[in-house]
C-alpha positions, -999 to +999 in steps of 0.1 A: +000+000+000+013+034-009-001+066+009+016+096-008+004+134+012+000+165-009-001+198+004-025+225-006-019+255+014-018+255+055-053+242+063-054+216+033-044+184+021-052+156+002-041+117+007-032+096-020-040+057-010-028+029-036-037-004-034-030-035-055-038-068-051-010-081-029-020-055-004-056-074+004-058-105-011-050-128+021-075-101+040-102-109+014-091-146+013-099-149+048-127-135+047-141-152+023-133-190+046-150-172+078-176-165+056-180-201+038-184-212+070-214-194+081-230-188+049-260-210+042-275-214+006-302-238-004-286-272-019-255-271+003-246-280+034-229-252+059-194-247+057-196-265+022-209-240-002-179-235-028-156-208-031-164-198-068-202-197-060-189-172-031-169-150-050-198-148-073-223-141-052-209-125-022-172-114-035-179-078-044-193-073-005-167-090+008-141-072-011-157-039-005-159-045+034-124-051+035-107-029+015-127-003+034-117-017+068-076-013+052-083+020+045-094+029+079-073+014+096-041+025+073-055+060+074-054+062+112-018+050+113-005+065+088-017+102+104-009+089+141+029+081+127+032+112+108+018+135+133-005+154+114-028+178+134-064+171+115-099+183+123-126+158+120-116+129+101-106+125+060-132+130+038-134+108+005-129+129-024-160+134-045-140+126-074-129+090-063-143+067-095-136+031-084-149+000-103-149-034-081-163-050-105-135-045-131-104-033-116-075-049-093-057-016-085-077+014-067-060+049-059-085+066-032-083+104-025-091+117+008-094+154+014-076+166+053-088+193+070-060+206+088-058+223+123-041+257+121-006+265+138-011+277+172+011+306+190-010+314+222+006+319+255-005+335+287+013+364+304+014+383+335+018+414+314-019+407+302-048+428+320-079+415+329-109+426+348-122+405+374-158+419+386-174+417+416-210+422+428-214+444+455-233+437+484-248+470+489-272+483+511-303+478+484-294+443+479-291+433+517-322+447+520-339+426+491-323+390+513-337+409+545-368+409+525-367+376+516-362+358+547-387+376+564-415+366+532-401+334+536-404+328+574-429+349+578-468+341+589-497+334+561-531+346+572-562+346+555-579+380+554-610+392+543-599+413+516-574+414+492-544+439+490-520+441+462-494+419+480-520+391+483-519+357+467-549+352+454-572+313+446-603+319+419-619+304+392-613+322+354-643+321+332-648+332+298-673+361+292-688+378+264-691+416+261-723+413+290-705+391+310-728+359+300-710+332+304-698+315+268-705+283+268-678+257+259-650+284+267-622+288+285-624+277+325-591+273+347-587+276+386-552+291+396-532+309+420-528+350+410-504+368+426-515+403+425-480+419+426-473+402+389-500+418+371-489+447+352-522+463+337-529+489+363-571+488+355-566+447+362-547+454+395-574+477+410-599+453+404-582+426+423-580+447+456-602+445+476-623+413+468-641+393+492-644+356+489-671+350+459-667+381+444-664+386+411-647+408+386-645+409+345-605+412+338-600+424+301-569+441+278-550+411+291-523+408+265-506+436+287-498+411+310-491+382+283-459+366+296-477+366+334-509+351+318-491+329+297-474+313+329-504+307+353-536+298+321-514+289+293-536+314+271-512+324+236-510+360+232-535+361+203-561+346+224-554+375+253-562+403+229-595+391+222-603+379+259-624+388+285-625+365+316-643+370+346-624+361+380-642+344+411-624+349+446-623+314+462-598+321+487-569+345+493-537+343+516-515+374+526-477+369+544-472+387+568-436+393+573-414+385+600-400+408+625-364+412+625-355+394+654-341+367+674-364+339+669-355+352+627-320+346+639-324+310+651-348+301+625-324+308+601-289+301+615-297+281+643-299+290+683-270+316+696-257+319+662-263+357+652-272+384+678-278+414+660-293+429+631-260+439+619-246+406+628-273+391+605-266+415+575-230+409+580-238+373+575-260+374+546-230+402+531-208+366+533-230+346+517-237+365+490-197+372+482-197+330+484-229+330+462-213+352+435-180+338+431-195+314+402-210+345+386-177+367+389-158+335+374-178+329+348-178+364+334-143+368+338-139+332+316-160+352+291-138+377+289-104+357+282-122+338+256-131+365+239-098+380+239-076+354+234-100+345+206-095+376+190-054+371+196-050+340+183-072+348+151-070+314+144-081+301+103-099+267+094-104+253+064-142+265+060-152+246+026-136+214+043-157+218+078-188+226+059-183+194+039-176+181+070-205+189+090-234+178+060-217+144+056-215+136+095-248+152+112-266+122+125-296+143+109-301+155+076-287+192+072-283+215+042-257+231+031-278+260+036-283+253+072-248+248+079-240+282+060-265+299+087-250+282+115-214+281+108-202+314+124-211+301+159-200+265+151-162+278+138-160+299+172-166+270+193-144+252+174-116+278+175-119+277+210-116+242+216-085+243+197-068+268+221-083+252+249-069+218+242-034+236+233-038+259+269-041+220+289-018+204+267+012+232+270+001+241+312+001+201+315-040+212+334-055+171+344-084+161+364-082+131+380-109+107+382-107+108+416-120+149+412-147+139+391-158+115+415-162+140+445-175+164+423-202+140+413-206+138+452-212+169+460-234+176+434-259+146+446-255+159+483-268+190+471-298+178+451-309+158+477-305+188+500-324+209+475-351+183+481-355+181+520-332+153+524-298+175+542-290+144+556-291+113+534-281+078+546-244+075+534-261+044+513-284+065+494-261+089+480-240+061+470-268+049+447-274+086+431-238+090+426-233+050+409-264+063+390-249+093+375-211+073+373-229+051+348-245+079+326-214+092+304-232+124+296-231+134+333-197+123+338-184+144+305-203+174+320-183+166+355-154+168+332-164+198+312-170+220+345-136+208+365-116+216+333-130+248+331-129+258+367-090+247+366-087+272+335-106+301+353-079+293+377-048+291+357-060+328+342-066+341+378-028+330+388-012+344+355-028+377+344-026+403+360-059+407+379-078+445+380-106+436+406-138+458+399-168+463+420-200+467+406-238+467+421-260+439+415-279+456+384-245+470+371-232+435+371-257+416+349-265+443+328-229+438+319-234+406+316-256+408+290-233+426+265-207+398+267-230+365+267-212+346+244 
């Protein structure tokens, strides 16, 4: 067999793969006695159908499949050997003419798509923002907020306010508030504080069990609607329901207090209302360490994307992508999506080159405690803070076992080890910014 490479500029190649007879004949030979002994054709016993009759028959498959497996396998060796740095894997040339039937000798092209020469390398003369949110006085206030809503007392009054959580029946009425009949009936929880349309909101207040009240204009308040009746916005503009009180429950918040205190931390733990804030200050820095990292990841990416200005060999992944999606996809379709595919793909490049060149591992042993941790949360998520050593074995064999999971384990510990590596080499500008500040931000550097 004679493989022969040919260079077309940086990103392409194309492989040259001669074979001749000596080259598979004992493969196909062999293949042809495991399959006489399998094969089973009327008039002949198994194992005893004769050769010819094979080679008649079945020879052409039997060639095909092997000369196929040669190539694969020659292929992979003879890029492994020569070190050649491809992306995806070669594509047959559409060119490639080949006659079983007839001929003895086949050449077979095979276009390369080949990865682009990296020069990336991390400095402490770099400068990066890292920003933080700041735990300022308005957002304290919002947690304060929260935990006394959330330990706080639910009464039933006897009328609504526009805090109140409301339970009624929605009914569909005509312009005389007649009932139609066959249309739309739901019973849900409102909460008044979601609705928008200030003439809905004012009806609400102030309703005694079994009273009634004709909502309309309701598209105002679409994405609200949407989420407790399922009703499509088309439907709301054209709407009118009439609401029935069944019952109503108001929180009443909790003072800020000791027995808050305990509730929350446990007995003797925080004394004082500036205690408490001071707490809930530390667990918010903890809280927003994951955002903080993640933007800052953004950030590099984006950069060392732009540094790099790496090239790929677009006609070759475009091929690439039609002729391996597991579903059909134009070539249309991948034009549209190619942008964000190349990106990715960029960046997996330098990120593979960042863990290669900063030697960056995780164990198995990592992924394993990870995987841990993650279950203990979940179940804490779902009441149980303190699962039987034996059942979070079983959630974590659970997730061990599905190779999706374990390759998203993977996926986070690499990255977090990356945010690392960047935190340890650039030179770090820490910013402060509020809550609002920070993921408004955000949003102009979502990748």
């Amino acid at each position: 067999m004679d493989i022969v490479k040919e260079n077309i500029d940086d990103l392409n190649a194309v492989l040259k793969v001669k074979i001749a007879p000596a080259d598979y004949s004992d493969r196909y030979n062999t293949a042809l006695k495991k399959y006489q002994k399998k094969v089973d054709l009327p008039g002949f016993r198994p194992g005893k159908v004769p050769v010819d009759m094979l080679k008649k028959r079945f020879g052409k498959q039997i060639l095909v499949e092997e000369i196929n497996d040669m190539l694969s396998e020659s292929l992979q060796k003879y890029i492994s050997e020569n070190k050649i740095d491809i992306l995806g894997n070669p594509l047959p040339k559409i060119d490639n003419h080949i006659d079983f039937d007839h001929q003895t000798e086949f050449e077979f092209k095979y276009d390369l798509g080949l990865a682009p020469k990296m020069n990336v390398e991390l400095s402490a003369k770099e400068k990066y923002p890292y920003y933080t949110i700041k735990a300022d006085d308005a957002l304290l206030d919002k947690h304060v907020d929260y935990f006394r809503r959330n330990y706080g007392q639910v009464i039933h009054p006897e009328a609504s306010e526009d805090k109140d959580v409301l339970v009624g029946d929605f009914t569909e009425v005509d312009a005389s508030g007649n009932v139609v009949p066959g249309g739309f009936f739901k019973t849900t929880l409102v909460d008044i504080a979601k609705i928008s349309n200030s003439e809905n909101k004012k009806k609400l207040i102030g309703l005694k069990i079994e009273d009634k009240v004709a909502l309309d204009n309701l598209s105002e308040d679409a994405s609200y609607i949407f989420e407790i009746l399922e009703l499509p916005a088309e439907k709301l503009k054209n709407i009118t329901l009439q609401f029935r009180l069944r019952n109503l429950s108001r929180i009443v918040q909790a003072e800020v207090n000791q027995e808050l205190f305990d509730k929350i931390y446990g007995a003797d733990k925080v004394h004082s209302e500036e205690e408490f804030r001071n707490k809930i200050r530390e667990e918010l820095s903890v809280m927003f360490i994951g955002d903080s990292d993640r933007k800052f990841f953004n950030e590099v990416i984006e950069s060392l994307l732009k540094k790099a200005n790496l090239s790929l060999p677009e006609d070759f992944l475009k091929r690439y992508l039609v002729a391996t999606n597991k579903e059909k996809i134009s070539h249309e379709q991948v034009d549209k999506e190619y942008h964000s595919y190349s990106d990715a793909l960029k960046w997996q490049l330098i990120e593979n080159h960042l863990l290669k060149t900063y030697k960056v591992v995780v164990p198995a042993e990592e992924v394993e405690q990870f995987i841990v941790n993650a279950v203990k949360m979940n179940l804490a998520k779902r009441g149980m803070q303190n699962a039987a050593e034996e059942q979070v074995k079983e959630h974590v064999k659970k997730v061990l076992e599905d190779e999706k999971q374990v390759r998203g384990a993977y996926d986070r510990l690499y990255d977090q080890k990356l945010i690392d590596l960047f935190k340890n080499t650039f030179t770090i500008e820490k910013k402060e910014l509020s809550y609002d500040e920070f993921f408004k931000k955000e949003d102009t550097h979502t990748h």
